[in-house]
C-alpha positions in Angstrom: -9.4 11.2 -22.8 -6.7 9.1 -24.6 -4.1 9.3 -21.3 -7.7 7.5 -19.2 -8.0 5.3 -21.9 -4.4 4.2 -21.5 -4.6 4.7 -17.3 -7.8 2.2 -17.5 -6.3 -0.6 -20.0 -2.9 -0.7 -18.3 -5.0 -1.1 -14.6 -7.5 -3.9 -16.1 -4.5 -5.3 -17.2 -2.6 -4.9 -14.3 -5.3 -6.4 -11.8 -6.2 -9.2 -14.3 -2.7 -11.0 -13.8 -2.7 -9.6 -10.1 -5.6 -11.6 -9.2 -4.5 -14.9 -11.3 -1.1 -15.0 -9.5 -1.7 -12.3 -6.2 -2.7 -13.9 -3.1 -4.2 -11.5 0.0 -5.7 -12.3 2.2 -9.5 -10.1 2.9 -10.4 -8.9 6.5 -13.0 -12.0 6.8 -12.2 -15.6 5.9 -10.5 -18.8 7.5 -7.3 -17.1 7.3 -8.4 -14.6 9.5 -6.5 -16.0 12.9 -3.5 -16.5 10.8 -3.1 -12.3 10.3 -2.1 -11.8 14.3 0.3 -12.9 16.6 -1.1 -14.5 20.1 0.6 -11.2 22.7 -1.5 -8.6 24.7 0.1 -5.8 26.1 -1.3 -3.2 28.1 -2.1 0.2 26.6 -0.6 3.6 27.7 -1.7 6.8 25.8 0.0 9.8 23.6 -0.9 12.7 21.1 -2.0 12.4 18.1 1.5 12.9 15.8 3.2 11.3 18.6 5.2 8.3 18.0 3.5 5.5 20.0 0.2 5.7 18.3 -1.9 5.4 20.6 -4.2 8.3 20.2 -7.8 7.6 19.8 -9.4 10.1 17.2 -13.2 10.8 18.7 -15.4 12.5 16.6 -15.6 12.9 12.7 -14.4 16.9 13.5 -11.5 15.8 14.8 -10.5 13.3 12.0 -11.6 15.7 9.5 -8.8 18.4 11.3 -6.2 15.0 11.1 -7.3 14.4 7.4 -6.2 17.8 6.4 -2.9 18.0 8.7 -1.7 14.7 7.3 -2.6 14.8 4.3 1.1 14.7 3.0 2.3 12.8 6.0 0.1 10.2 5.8 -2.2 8.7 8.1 -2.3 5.4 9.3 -5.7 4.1 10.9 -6.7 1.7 12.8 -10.4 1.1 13.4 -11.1 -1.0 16.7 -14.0 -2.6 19.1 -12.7 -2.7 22.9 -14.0 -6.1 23.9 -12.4 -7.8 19.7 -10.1 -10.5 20.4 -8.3 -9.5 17.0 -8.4 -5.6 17.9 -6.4 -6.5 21.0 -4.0 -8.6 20.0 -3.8 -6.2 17.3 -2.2 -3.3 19.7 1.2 -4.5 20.5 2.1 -4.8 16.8 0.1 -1.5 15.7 2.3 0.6 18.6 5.5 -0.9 17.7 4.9 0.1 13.6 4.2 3.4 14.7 7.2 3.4 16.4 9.4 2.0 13.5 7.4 4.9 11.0 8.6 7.9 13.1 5.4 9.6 12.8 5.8 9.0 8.6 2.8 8.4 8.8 1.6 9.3 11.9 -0.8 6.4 13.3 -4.4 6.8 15.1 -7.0 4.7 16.2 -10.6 5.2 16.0 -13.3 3.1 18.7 -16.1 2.0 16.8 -17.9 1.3 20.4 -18.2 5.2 20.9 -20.7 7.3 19.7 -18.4 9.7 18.2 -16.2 7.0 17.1 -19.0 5.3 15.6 -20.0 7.6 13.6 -16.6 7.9 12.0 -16.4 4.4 11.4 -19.8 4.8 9.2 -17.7 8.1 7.0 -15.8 5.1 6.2 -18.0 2.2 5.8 -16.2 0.5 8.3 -17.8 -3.6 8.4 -15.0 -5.8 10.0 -12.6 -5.0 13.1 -10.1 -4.2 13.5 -9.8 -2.8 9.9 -7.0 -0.6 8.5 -6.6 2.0 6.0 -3.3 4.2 5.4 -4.8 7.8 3.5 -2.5 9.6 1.6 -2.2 12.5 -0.9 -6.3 12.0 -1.0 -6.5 8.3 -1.6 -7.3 5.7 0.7 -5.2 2.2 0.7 -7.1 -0.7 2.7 -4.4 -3.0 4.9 -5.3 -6.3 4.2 -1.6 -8.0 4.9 0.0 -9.6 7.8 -0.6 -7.4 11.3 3.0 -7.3 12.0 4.9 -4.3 12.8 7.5 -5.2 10.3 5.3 -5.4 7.4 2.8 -2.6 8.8 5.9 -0.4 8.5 7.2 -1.5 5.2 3.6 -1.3 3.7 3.7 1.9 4.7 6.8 3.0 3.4 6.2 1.6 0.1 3.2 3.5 -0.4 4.3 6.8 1.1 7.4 6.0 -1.4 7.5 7.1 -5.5 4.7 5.8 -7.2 6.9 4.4 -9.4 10.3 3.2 -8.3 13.1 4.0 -10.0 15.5 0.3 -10.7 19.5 1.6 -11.6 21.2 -2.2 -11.4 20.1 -5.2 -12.8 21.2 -7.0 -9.5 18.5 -4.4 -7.9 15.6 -5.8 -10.5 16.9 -9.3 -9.7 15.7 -8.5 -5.7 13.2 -7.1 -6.6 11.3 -9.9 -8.5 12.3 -12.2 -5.6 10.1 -10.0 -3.4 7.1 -9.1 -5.8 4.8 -11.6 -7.7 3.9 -9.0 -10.4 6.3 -6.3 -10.8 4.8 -3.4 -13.9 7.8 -2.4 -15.7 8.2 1.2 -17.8 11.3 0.5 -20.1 12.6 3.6 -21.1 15.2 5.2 -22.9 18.5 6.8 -21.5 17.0 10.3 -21.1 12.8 9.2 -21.1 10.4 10.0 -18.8 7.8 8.3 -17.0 5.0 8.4 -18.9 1.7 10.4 -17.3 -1.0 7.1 -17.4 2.0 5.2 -16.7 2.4 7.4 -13.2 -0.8 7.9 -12.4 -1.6 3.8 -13.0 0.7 3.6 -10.3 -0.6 5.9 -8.1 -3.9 4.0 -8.3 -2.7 0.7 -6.7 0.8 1.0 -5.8 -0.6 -0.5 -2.3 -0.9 -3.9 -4.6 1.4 -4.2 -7.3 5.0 -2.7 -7.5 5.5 -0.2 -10.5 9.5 0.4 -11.6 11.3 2.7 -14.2 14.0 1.0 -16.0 16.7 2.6 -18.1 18.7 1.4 -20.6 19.6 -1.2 -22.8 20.8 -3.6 -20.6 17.3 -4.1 -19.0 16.5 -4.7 -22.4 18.5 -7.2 -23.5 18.2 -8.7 -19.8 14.5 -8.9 -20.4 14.9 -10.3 -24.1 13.7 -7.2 -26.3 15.1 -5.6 -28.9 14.2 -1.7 -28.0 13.0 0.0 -25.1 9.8 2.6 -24.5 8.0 -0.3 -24.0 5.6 -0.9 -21.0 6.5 -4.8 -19.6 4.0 -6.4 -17.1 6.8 -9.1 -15.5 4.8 -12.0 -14.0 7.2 -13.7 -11.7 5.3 -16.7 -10.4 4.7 -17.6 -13.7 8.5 -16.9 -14.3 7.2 -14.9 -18.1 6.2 -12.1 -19.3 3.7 -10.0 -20.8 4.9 -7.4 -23.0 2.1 -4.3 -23.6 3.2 -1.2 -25.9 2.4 2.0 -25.7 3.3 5.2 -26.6 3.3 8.4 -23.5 
């Protein structure tokens, strides 16, 4: 009960600052046009698992059999009307992430127009096209980013990745906040551990905010504190820090 108490404080936290300072942009808005590039290629067709990803999943049986198959893998969806402007201009960029992910994870599509289709597209509460979800070790993780191939892909890989990233050099850190606008921080000593809420936390939205493990004192005087085993929320766009403790 404690470990929840510290999971749900440490996530309220979390998704406070993230929406303050986090922009995305949702599957409906003025931004909308912004999310695809202007090509459309024509379509040509392979298994599910292979590395085009351009097999169309039919019926909730058969997504329930990929569910299961890929449940470690991952699997990337893409739910689709044939006649959506968006959906089509969608493909190009859709088949060449597949391609860059080598079948980790392994990328279907799912036609909302079809009966069978349709019906797994209300298992999901599908209500905006084409709309995206990468499902992983159980969880689901909306796409709601740029429908590029090369930030389909690293999406991807960052989710499939640790939930919490280990940082070994300060230059690494340094990137790393160049790249991320909130970065969650577990400041440990030489031989800690992650801590369990702080883990799971991460598990939770990973998709949305970046967690790390750092270790040693040099984060520490880097990041102006006197000790470590602290938990440090590192706001970048506000370029300071809020500093939460609390013990695994």
């Amino acid at each position: 009960f404690n470990s929840m108490n510290r999971i749900n404080t440490l996530l309220r936290l979390v998704l406070g600052l993230g929406l303050c300072f986090r922009t995305r942009t949702g599957g409906i808005g003025t931004a909308w046009d912004d999310l695809y590039p202007n090509t459309v290629e024509s379509e040509d067709g392979m298994g599910l698992g292979g590395w085009r990803g351009e097999h169309v999943i039919s019926s909730i049986e058969e997504m329930n059999l990929a569910l299961n198959k890929y449940n470690d893998t991952g699997l990337f969806l893409e739910f689709f009307l044939p006649w959506c402007g968006h959906s089509r201009r969608l493909r190009p960029e859709f088949r060449r992430a597949a391609a860059i992910s080598a079948g980790k994870p392994v990328f279907a599509r799912i036609d909302c127009s079809s009966p069978g289709g349709a019906r797994v597209c209300v298992q999901f509460d599908v209500q905006y096209h084409p709309h995206m979800l990468l499902i992983h070790g159980g969880k689901s993780y909306e796409y709601t980013q740029r429908a590029t191939a090369t930030e389909i892909a690293k999406y991807c890989h960052r989710v499939l990745g640790p939930h919490v990233l280990p940082i070994k050099a300060l230059g690494e850190f340094v990137e790393l906040l160049e790249e991320e606008q909130v970065v969650v921080v577990a400041l440990l000593e030489e031989d800690g551990k992650i801590p369990t809420f702080f883990s799971e936390a991460a598990r939770l939205i990973k998709d949305q905010v970046r967690f790390v493990s750092l270790k040693g004192p040099v984060f520490a005087e880097a990041l102006g504190l006197a000790s470590q085993g602290q938990t440090l929320v590192v706001v970048r766009l506000q370029q300071h820090s809020v500093v939460w403790s609390a013990q695994a």
